[in-house]
C-alpha positions as CSV (number, residue, x, y, z in Angstrom):
1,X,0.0,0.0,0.0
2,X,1.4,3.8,-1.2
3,X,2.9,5.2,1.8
4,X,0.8,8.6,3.0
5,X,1.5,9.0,7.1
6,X,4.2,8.5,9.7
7,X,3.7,9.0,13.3
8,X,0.1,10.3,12.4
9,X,1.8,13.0,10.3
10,X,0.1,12.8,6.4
11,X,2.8,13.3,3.7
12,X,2.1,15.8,1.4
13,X,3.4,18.0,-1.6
14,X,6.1,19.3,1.2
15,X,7.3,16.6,1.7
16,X,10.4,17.0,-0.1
17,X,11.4,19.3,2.3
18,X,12.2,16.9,4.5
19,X,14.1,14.6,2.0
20,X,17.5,14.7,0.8
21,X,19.1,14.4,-2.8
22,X,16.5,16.2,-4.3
23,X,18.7,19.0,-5.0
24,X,20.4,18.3,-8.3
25,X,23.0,21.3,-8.1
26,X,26.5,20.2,-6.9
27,X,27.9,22.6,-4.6
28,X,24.9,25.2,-4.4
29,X,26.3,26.4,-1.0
30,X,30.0,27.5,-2.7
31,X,31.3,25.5,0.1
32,X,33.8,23.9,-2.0
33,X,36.9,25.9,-3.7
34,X,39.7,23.4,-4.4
35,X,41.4,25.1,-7.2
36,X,41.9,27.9,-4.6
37,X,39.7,30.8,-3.5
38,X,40.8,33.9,-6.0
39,X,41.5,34.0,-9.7
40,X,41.7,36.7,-12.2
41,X,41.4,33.9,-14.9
42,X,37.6,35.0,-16.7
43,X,37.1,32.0,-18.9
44,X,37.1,29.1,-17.1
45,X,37.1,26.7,-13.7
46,X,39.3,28.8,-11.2
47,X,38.0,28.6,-8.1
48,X,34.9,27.3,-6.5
49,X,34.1,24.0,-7.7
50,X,31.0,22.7,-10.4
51,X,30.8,27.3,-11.2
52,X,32.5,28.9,-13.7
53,X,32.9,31.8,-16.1
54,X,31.9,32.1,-19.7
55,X,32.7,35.1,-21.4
56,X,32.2,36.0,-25.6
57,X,34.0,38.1,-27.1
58,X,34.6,40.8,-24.6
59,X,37.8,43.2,-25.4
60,X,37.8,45.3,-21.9
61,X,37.0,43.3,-19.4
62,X,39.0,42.1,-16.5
63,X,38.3,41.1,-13.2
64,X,38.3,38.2,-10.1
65,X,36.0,35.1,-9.4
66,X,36.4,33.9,-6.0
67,X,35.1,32.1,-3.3
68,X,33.5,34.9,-1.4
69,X,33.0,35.0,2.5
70,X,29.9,37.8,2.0
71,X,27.3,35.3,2.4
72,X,23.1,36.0,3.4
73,X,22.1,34.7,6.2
74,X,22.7,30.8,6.6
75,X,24.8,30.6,4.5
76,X,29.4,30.9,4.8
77,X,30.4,31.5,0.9
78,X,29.4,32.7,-2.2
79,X,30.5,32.9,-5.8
80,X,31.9,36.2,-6.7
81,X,33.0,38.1,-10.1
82,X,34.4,41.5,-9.0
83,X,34.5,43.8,-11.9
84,X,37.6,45.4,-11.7
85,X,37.4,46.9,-15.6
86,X,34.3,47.5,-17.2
87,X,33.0,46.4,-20.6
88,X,31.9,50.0,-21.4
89,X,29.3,49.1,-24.1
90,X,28.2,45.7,-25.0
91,X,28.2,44.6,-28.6
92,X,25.6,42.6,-30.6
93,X,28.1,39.4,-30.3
94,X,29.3,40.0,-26.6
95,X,28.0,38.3,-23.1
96,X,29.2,37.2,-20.0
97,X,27.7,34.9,-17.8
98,X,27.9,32.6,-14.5
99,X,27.6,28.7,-15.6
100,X,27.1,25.5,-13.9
101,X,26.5,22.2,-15.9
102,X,24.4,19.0,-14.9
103,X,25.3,15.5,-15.8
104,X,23.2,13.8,-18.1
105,X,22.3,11.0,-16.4
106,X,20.7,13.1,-13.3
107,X,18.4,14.3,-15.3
108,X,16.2,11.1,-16.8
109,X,13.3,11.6,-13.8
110,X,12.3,14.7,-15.8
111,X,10.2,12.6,-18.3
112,X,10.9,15.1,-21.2
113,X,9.0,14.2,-24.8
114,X,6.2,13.0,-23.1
115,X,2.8,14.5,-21.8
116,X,4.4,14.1,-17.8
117,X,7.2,16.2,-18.9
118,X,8.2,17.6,-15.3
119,X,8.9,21.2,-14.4
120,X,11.9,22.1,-12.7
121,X,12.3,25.0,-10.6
122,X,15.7,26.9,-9.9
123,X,16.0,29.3,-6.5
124,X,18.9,31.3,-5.7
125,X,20.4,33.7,-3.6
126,X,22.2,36.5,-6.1
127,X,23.0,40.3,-5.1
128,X,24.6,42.7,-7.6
129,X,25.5,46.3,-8.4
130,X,23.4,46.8,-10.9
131,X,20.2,46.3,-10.5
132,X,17.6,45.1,-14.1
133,X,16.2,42.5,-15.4
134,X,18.6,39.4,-15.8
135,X,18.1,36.2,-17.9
136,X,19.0,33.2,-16.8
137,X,18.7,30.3,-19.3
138,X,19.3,26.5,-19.9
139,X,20.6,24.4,-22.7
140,X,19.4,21.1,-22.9
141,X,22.4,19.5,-24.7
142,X,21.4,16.6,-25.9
143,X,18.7,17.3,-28.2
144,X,19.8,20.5,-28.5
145,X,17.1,22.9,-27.3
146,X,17.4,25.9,-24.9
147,X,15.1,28.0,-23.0
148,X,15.3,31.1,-20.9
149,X,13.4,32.9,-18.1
150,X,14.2,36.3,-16.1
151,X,14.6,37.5,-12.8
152,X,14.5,40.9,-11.6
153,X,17.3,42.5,-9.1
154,X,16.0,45.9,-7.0
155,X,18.2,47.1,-5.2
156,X,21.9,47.0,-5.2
157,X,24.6,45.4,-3.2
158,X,21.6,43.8,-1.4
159,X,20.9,39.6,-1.2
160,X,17.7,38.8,-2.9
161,X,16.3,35.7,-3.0
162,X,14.9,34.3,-6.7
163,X,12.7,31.6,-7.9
164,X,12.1,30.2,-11.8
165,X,10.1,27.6,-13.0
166,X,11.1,25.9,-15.9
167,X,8.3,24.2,-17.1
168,X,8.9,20.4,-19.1
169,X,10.2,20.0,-22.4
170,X,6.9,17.9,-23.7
171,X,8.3,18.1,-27.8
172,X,12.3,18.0,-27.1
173,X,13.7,14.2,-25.9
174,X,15.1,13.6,-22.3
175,X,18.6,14.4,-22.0
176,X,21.1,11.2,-23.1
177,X,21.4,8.4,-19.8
178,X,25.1,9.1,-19.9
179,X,28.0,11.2,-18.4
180,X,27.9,13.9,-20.8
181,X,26.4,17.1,-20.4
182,X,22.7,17.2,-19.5
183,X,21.4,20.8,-18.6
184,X,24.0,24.0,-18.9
185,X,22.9,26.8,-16.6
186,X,24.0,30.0,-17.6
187,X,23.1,33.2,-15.1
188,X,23.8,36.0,-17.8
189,X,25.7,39.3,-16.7
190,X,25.3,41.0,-20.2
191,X,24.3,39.8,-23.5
192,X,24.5,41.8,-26.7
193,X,21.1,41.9,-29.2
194,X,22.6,38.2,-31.1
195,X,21.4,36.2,-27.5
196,X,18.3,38.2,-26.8
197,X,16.4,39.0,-29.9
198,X,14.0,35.9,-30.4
199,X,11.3,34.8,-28.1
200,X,13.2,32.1,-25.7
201,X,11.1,31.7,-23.1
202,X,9.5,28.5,-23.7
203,X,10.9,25.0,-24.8
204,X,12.8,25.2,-28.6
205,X,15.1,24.4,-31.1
206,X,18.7,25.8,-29.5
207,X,19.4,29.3,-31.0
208,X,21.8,31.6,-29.8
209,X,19.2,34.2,-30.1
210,X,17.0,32.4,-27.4
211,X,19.2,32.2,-24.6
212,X,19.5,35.2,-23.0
213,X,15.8,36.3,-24.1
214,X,14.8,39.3,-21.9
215,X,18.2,40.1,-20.7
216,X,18.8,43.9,-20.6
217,X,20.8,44.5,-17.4
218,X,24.6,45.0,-17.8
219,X,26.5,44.2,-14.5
220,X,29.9,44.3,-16.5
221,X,29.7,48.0,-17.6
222,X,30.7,49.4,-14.1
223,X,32.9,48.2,-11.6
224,X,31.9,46.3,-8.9
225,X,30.5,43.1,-7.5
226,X,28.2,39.9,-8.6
227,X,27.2,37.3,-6.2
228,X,25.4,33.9,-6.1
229,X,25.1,31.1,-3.7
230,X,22.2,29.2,-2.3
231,X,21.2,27.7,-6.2
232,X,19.0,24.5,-5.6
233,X,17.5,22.8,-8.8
234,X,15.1,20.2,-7.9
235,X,11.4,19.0,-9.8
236,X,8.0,20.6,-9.4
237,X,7.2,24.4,-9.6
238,X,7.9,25.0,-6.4
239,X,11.4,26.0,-4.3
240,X,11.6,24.2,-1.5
241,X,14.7,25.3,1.9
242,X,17.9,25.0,0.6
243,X,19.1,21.6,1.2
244,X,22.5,21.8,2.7
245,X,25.0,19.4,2.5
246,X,27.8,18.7,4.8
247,X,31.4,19.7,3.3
248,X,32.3,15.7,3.2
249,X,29.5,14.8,0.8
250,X,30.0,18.2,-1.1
251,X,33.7,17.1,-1.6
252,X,32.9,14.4,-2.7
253,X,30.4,15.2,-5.4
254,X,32.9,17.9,-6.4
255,X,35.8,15.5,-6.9
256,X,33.6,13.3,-9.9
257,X,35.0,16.4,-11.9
258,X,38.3,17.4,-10.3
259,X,40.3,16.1,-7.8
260,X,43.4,18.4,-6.3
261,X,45.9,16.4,-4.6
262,X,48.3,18.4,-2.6
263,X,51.4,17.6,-0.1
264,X,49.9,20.7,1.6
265,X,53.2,22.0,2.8
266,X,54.1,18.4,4.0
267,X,57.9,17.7,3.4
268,X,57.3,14.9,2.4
269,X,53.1,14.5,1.2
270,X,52.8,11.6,-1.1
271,X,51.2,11.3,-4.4
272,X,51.6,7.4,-5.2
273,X,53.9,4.3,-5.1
274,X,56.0,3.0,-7.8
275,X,59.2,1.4,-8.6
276,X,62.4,2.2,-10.2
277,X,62.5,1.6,-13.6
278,X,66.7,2.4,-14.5
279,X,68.9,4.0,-12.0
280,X,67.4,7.6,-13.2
281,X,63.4,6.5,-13.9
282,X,60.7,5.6,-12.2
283,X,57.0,4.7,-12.8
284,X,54.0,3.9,-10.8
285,X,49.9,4.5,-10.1
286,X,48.0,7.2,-8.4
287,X,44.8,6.2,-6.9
288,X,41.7,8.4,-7.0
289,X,39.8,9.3,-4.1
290,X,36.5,9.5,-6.0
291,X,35.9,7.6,-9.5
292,X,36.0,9.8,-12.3
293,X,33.1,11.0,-14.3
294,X,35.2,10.0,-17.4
295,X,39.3,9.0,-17.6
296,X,40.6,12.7,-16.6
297,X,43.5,15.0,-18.2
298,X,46.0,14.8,-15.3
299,X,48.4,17.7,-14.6
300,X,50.8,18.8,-12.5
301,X,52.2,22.0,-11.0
302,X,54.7,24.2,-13.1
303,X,57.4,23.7,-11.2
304,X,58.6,19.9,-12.1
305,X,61.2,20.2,-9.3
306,X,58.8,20.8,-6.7
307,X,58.2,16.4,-7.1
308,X,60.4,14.1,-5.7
309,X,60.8,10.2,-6.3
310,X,62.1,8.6,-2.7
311,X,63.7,5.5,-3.2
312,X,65.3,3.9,0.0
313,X,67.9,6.4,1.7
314,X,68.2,8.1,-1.9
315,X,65.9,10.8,-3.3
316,X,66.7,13.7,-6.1
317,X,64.5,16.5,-7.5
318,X,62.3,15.4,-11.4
319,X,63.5,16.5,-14.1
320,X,60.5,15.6,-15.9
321,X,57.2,14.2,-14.5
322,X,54.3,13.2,-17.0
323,X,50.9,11.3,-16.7
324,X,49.2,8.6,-18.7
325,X,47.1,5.5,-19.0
326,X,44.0,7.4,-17.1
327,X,41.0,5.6,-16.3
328,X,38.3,6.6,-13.8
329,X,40.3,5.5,-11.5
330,X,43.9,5.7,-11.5
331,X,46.7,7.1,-13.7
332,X,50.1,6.3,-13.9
333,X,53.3,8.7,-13.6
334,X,56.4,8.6,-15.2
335,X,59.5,10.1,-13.3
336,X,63.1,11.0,-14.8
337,X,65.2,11.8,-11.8
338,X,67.9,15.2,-12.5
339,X,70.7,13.0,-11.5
340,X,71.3,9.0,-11.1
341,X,70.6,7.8,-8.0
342,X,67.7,4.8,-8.4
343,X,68.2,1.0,-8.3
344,X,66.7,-0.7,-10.8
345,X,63.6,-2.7,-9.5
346,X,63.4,-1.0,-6.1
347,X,59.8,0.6,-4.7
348,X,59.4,4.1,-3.9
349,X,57.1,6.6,-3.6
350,X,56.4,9.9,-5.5
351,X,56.4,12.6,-3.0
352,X,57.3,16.4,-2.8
353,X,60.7,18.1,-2.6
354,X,61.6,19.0,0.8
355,X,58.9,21.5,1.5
356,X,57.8,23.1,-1.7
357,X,54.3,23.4,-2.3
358,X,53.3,20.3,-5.3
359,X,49.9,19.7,-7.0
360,X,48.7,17.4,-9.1
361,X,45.1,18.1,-10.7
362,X,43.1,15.7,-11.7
363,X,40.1,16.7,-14.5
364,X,37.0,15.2,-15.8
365,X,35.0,18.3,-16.1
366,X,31.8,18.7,-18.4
């Protein structure tokens, strides 16, 4: 029999208030920053994990995205972009926008092509310096179809709270049930006439036209600040409380897509085992904490030196350090030692040098 009480209590709409997992936004909260907490990179993943920036064609602008501690009530972090040079005019080909993308598989509840086709509502805390009317708009990347709704700021340098209700997709099919891109959220700064000038707001065929529809606010034409935190996705028309997640599980969900491994300052922080391959190489496996969303593109930090191979008693600075066979998993890492100092066939372990800062980042991103 359908379950519709406990403890006397009848479960209702609300109910998903009190469940978990129902919001399908990773890192909502900001909570999460392993890339580090400050950037004046404007183009990509820099700092808080699962956001970025996506900017066309702008020739002025420059500026910071970080991991902001100016946060609305219940709430420790947001996601910033500081505006430190202004895009004084916007062309027709120009925009600038917040994104966040959802996997594909997390998606197939939604029922899309069908007469159930479920709406999906997206809430937000956002504050700016400009206030308007923003757009903020999703691209269904599988079938290729986009949408785009707006939200209205009031007053400035002031935390509002926003709700939009994306309504199902019944013509346009379900994203794919894989682990590419499903939905592609982007929260538009500015957006020349090329992404605003047809008719998005309901379910079509993608065109770059649709998918800033109703946009006219430009936050990127005067210094200052943008902020967002508190972004919940979850189905129905209604925004539920903000389901917060501990930093553990956050980490976690973060780490399907990038993984920063770090001695931290440790002399001696280890990165993985291996063995000696000559008497100046050395090969072995880095395990992942968190299985990949897809085998990664595994990098290290600039400075080669900063890695050490320790081998018994012996252990000398890389002279070259380079990554392949990735799966989900594991990669492996080849090591040419600056000097001679390895026994053929002996274990080691792949560690920093003395007590240089070393990184090794580990991408699967959409």
């Amino acid at each position: 029999m359908p379950l519709t009480n406990v403890d006397g209590q009848r479960l209702g709409d609300s109910v998903g208030e009190k469940l978990g997992n129902r919001n399908l936004i990773i890192n909502g909260a900001m909570q999460v920053a392993q890339r580090g907490t400050s950037s004046s990179t404007i183009t990509t993943y820099a700092t808080v994990d699962r956001f970025r920036l996506k900017n066309a064609n702008t020739d002025q602008l420059a500026g910071t995205q970080e991991q902001s501690t100016t946060a609305p009530t219940g709430f420790s972090n947001s996601y910033k972009f500081d505006i430190t040079t202004a895009e004084t005019a916007i062309a027709a080909d120009e925009y600038f926008s917040v994104r966040h993308a959802v996997e594909a598989q997390n998606l197939q509840h939604l029922e899309y092509n069908t007469s159930g086709a479920k709406a999906v509502t997206l809430s937000f805390w956002v504050r700016s310096h400009v206030t308007g009317t923003y757009a903020v708009g999703i691209t269904n990347s599988d079938p290729n179809r986009n949408i785009a709704k707006t939200y209205s700021i009031s007053s400035a340098d002031t935390w509002e709270h926003k709700t939009v209700t994306f309504p199902g997709d019944t013509a346009g099919a379900n994203p794919n049930n894989d682990n590419g891109v499903g939905f592609m959220f982007d929260w538009y700064l500015a957006a020349g006439s090329n992404y605003t000038s047809s008719d998005g707001s309901s379910w079509g065929a993608f065109a770059e036209n649709r998918r800033a529809y109703g946009h006219t606010a430009n936050a990127i034409g005067t210094t200052g600040g943008f902020y967002i935190t508190g972004v919940q996705l979850e189905v129905g028309n209604t925004a539920t409380p903000f389901e917060h997640r501990s930093y553990g599980d956050e980490l976690e969900r973060c780490q399907r897509y990038f993984e920063l491994i770090s001695n931290e300052g440790d002399t001696r922080g280890a990165f993985g085992n291996g063995y000696c391959e000559s008497t100046s190489t050395a090969a072995g496996y880095i395990y992942f904490k968190t299985k990949k969303r897809a085998a990664p593109t595994v990098t290290r930090s600039s400075t080669v030196g900063d890695f050490n191979f320790l081998h018994t008693s012996s252990s000398m600075a890389a002279s070259a350090l380079t990554f392949d066979n990735q799966t989900t998993t594991s990669c492996q890492f080849n090591f040419t030692s600056s000097g001679t100092p390895f026994t053929d066939g002996n274990g080691g372990v792949l560690t920093a040098f003395n007590s240089n800062t070393s990184t090794i980042s580990i991408s699967a991103e959409l």
